[in-house]
C-alpha positions in Angstrom: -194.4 49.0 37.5 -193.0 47.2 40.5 -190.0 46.9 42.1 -188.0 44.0 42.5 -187.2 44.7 46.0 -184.2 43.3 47.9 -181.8 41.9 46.0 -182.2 37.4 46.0 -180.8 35.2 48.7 -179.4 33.1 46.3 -176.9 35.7 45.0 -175.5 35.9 48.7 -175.7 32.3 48.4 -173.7 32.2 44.9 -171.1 35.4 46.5 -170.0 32.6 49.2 -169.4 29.8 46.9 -167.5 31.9 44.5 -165.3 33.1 48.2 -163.8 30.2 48.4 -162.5 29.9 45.1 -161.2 33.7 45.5 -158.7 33.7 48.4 -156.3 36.6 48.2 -158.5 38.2 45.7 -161.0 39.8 47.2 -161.0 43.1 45.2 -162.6 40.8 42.0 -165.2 39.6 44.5 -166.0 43.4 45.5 -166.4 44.2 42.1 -168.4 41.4 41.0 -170.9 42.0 44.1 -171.2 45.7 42.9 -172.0 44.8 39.5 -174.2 42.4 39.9 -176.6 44.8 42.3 -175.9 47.3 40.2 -177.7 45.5 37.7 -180.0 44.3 39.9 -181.2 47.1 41.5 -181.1 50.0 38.9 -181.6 48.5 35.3 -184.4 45.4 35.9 -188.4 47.1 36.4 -190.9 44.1 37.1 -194.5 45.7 35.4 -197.7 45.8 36.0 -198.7 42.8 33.3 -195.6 40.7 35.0 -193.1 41.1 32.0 -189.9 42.4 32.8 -188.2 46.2 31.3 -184.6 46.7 31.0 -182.7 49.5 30.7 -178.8 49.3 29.1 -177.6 51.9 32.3 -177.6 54.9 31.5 -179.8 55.1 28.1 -183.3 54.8 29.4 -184.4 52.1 26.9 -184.3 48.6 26.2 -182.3 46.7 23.7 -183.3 43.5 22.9 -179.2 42.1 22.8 -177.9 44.2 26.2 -181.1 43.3 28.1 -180.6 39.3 27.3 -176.5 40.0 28.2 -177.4 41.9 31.0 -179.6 38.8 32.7 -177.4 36.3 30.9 -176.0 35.3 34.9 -178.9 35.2 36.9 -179.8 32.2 35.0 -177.8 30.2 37.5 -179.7 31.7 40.2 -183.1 30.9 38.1 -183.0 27.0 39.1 -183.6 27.4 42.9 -184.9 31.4 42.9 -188.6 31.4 41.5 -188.0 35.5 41.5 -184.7 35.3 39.0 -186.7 33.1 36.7 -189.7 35.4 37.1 -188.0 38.1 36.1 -186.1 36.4 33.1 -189.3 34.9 31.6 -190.7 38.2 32.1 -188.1 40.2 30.2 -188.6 37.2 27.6 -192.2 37.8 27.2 -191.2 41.5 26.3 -188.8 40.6 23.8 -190.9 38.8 22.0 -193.9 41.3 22.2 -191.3 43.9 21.2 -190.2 41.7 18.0 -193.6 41.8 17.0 -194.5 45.2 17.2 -191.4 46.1 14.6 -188.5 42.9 14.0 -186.2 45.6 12.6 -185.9 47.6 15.3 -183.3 47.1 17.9 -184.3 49.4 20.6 -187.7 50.0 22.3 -189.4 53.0 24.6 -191.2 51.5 28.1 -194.3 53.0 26.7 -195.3 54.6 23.4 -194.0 57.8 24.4 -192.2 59.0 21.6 -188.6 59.0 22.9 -185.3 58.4 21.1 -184.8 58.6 17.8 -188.1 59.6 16.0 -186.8 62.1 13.7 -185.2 59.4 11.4 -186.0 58.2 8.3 -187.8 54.4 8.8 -190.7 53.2 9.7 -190.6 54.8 13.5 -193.5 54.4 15.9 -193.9 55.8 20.0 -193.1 52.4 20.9 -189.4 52.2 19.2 -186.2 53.9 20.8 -183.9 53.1 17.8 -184.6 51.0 14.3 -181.5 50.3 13.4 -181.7 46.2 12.2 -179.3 44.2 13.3 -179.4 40.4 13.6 -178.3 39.9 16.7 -181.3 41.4 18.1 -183.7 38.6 16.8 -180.8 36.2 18.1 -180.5 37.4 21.9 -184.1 36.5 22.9 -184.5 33.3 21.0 -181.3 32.6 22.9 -182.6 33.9 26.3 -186.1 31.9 26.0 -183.9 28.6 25.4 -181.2 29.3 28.3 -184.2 29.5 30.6 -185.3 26.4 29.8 -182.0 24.5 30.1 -181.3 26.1 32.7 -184.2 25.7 34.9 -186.6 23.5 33.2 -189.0 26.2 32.5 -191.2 25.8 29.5 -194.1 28.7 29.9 -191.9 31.6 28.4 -192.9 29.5 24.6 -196.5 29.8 25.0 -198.2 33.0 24.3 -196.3 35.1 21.4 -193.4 32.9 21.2 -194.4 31.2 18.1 -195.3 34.3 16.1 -192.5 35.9 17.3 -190.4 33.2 15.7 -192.3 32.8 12.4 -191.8 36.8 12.3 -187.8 36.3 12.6 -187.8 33.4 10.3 -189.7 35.6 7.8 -187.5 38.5 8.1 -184.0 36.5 8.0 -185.7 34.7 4.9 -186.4 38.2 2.9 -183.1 39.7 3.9 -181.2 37.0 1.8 -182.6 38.8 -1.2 -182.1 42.5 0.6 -181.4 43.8 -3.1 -184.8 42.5 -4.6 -186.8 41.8 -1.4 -185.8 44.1 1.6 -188.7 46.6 2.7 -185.6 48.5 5.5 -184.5 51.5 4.8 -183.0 53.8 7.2 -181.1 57.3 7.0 -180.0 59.6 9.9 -179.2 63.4 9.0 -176.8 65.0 10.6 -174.6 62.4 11.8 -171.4 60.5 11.8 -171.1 58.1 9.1 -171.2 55.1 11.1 -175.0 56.1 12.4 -176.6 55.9 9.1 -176.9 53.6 6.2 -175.7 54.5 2.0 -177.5 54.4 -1.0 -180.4 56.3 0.0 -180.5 54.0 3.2 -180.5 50.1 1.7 -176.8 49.9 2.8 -174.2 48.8 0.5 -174.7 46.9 -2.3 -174.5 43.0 -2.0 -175.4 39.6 -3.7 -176.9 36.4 -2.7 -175.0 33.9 -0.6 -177.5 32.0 1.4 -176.6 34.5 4.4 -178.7 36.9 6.0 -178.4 41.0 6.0 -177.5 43.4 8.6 -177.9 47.0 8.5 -175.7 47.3 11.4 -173.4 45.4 13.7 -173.5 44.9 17.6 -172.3 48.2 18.2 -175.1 49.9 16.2 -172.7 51.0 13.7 -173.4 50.4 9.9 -172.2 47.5 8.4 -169.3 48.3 5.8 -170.5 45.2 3.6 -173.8 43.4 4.4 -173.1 40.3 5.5 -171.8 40.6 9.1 -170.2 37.1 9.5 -170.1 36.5 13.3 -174.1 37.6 13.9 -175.0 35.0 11.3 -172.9 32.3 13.0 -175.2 33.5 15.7 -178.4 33.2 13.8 -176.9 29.5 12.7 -177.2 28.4 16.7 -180.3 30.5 17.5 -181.7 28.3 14.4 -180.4 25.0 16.0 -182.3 25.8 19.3 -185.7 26.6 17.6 -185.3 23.3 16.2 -185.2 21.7 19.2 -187.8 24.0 20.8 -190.0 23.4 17.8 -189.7 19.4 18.2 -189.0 18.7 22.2 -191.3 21.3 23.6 -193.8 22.6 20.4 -194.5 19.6 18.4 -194.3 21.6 15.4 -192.8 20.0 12.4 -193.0 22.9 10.2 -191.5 25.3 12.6 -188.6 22.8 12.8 -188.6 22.4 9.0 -188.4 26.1 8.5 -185.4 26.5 10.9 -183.6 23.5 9.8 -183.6 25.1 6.0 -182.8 28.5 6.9 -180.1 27.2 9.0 -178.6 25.5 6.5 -178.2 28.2 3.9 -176.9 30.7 6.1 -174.3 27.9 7.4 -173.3 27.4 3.8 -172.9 30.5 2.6 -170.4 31.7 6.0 -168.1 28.5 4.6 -168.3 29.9 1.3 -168.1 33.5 1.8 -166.8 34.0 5.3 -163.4 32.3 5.2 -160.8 33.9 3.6 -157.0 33.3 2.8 -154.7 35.3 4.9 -151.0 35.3 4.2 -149.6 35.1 7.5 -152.8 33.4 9.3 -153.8 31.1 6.7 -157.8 30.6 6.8 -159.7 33.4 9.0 -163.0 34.2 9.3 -163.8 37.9 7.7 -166.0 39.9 9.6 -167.9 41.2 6.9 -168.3 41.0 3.7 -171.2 40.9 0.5 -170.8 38.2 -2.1 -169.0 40.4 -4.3 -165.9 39.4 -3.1 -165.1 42.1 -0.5 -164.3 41.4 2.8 -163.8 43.1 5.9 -160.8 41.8 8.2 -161.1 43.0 12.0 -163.0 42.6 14.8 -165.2 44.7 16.7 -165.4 44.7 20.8 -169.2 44.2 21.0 -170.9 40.4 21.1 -171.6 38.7 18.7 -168.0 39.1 17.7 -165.5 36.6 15.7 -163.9 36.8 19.3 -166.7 35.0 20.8 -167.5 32.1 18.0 -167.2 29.7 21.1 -168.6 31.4 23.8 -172.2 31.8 21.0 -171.6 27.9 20.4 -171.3 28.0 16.8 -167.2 26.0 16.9 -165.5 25.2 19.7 -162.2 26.9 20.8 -159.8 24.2 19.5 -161.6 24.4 15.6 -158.3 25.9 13.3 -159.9 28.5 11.3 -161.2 29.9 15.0 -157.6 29.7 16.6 -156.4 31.0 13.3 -159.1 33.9 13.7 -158.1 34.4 17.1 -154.7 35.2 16.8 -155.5 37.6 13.9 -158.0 40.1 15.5 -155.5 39.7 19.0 -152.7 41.0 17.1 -152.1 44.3 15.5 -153.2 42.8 12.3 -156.4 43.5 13.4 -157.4 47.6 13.3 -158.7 47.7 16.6 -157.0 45.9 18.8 -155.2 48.4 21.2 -152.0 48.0 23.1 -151.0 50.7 25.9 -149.6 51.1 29.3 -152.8 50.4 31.2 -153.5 47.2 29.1 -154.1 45.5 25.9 -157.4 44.0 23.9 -160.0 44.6 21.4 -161.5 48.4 21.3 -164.1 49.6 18.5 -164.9 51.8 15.6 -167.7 53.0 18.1 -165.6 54.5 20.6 -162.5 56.9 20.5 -159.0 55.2 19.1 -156.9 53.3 21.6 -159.6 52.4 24.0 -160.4 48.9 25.0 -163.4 47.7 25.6 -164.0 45.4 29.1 -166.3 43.6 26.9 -164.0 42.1 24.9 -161.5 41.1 27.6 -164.3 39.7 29.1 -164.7 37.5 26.0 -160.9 37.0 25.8 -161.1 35.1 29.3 -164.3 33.4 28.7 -163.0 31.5 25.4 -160.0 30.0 26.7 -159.4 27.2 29.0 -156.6 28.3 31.0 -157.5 29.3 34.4 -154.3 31.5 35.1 -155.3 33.8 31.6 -159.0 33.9 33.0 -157.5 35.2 35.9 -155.3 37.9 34.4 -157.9 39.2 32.4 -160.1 39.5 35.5 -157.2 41.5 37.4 -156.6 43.8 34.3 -160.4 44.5 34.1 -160.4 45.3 38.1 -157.0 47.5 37.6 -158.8 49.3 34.9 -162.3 50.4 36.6 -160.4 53.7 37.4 -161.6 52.8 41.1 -165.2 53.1 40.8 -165.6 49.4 41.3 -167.9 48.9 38.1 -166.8 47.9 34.7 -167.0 50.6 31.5 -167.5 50.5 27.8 -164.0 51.5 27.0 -160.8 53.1 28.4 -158.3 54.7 27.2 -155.2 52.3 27.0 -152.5 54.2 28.5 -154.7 56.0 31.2 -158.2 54.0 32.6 -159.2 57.2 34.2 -160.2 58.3 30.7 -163.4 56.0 29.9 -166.7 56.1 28.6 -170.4 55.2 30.2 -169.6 55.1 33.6 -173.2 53.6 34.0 -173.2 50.1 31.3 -174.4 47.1 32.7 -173.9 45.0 29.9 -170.3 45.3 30.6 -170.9 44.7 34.3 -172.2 41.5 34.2 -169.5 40.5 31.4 -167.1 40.8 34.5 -169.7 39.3 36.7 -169.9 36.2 34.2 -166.2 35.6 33.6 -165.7 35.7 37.6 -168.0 32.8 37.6 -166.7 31.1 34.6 -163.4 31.3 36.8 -165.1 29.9 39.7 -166.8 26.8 37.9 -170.1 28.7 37.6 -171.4 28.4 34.4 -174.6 28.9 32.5 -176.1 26.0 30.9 -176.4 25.9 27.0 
């Protein structure tokens, strides 16, 4: 392993240029600057075969979403700092490696050491923290390895395993369309909450076709309540649209484009025909789950890929009805876990106790709307809420922020880090 040493020039570099858009606000700048060393200096390990490990804070593994969230805003650094992109096609390389030593699982041990959860029921190995499948997993790096390249031009991170690594997501999305008939997942933990382990003997709750793809557990590594988890395959729908243009621009392959262009499709389908449902007060919505037997799960969950962050992923922009519809559903107490208290107000999660709110998801709030002045609010209530520690949680407790959880979450960091530059005109490339 080696370390990344001091932290870039160009971050001082990009800390100045965000000054001058930050006069009278100096405590967001603070915050931002300790964030996004925070992140730079604790979680990031350069090793020995140049790829890049990175741990979520304080759990001492890597997941394949936090760690692409985590480097999501040094890609604006990556143009003019040879290091930043280093690092990023590094931690690229390892998702991809990691993909293909198990696509289901979602979290994975530096070495083959054994750690984490190894006492569950699926296919563990010493390599694999956690196997719990979730699609956004497969979507983070696809979307990392295509940022990089917009980004800074960079086209290396696709040679190597990125090809197989892609056939082996196309392959898995493809099989859990059929998970009834086709799926090989099962996974059961004993003695645990519900939400850590799936039913019926651990293939999940029952579903039927609709040209979308199965999850076995959301963002938040909960269990789906219904299979189909709508806002990671609107993910999987963009993710697909880049491999197409990866596969034709950079590739040459037709059938890899072929593939994705199909897949793509179906899953696009079966969101219009299975995601959208009739609400009596917000007319269409999005659901947030549901399993082509007509069930459907109406909320919305703190943790990205989220209904919440439909424009931020790319898949409709903020002005599209059924989004703005959406929006004003899960940002209202219609939805079950959006939280109003003293302290503040926004999107919490099954995952965490009642009544907190996640900076996550105000993060998201501010990132998907236009209006500099609500950018700004949101900023000032995630920097009134850090119970003074300068650093961003998971969640806090609505009417008191001294009550929080994971002091130590660097996914949530650099979501404050990224909205401050969103604020500022700094954006990342997509």
């Amino acid at each position: 392993m080696k370390s990344l040493g001091t932290e870039p020039v160009t971050l001082e570099r990009l800390a100045g240029r965000m000054s001058e858009q930050l006069a009278g606000e100096t405590r967001l700048l603070d915050i931002f600057q300790n964030a996004i060393r925070n992140t730079w200096g604790t979680t990031l390990k350069r090793m020995e075969d140049e790829t890049t490990f990175v741990i979520t804070g304080d759990i001492p593994a890597m997941w394949l979403r936090d760690s692409a969230a985590q480097v999501r805003p040094f890609l604006v650094l990556a143009k003019e700092d040879p290091e930043a992109a280093d690092m990023i096609e590094g931690l690229v390389r390892r998702q991809l490696d990691s993909i293909l030593l198990d696509p289901y699982a979602n979290a994975f041990n530096e070495e083959a050491n054994g750690r984490g959860h190894q006492a569950d029921e699926t296919e563990m190995t010493p390599w694999i923290w956690e196997r719990k499948y979730e699609i956004d997993s497969l979507c983070y790096p696809l979307q990392l390895s295509y940022l990089l390249w917009k980004n800074t031009g960079r086209t290396s991170q696709f040679q190597g395993s990125f090809r197989q690594a892609a056939e082996a997501i196309l392959d898995l999305w493809t099989v859990e369309q059929r998970h009834e008939e086709r799926s090989p997942y099962r996974f059961q933990r004993k003695d645990c909450v519900p939400s850590d382990t799936l039913v019926r003997d651990g293939k999940g709750a029952e579903t039927a076709y609709t040209g979308m793809t199965w999850s076995g557990f959301r963002p938040s590594d909960d269990a789906c309540e219904y299979g189909y988890l709508v806002p990671s395959n609107m993910f999987a729908v963009v993710v697909l649209g880049y491999l197409q243009e990866i596969a034709v621009v950079v590739l040459q392959d037709e059938e890899l484009q072929g593939r994705a262009a199909k897949l793509a499709q179906e899953i696009e389908q079966g969101i219009r025909e299975h995601g959208i449902v009739q609400h009596p007060e917000f007319g269409p919505i999005y659901a947030y789950e549901t399993d082509g037997l007509g069930h459907h799960n109406l909320m919305d969950d703190a943790n990205v890929p989220s209904l919440l962050s439909i424009p931020y992923l790319g898949y409709r922009d903020a002005s599209d009805e059924v989004y703005q519809n959406t929006r004003r559903f899960i940002l209202s107490r219609n939805n079950p876990y959006y939280f109003e208290g003293t302290a503040a107000e926004g999107i919490g999660s099954p995952h965490t106790p009642q009544g907190y709110i996640w900076h996550i998801a105000l993060a998201m709030q501010g990132l998907t709307v236009d209006s500099r002045e609500e950018k700004l609010r949101l900023l000032q209530v995630m920097s009134r809420t850090d119970a003074g520690t300068g650093l961003m949680h998971e969640s806090f407790k609505a009417d008191d922020p001294a009550e929080y959880t994971r002091p130590w979450f660097s996914w949530a960091n650099m979501m404050f880090c990224e909205l401050l530059m969103d604020y500022c005109g700094i954006r990342v490339m997509r």
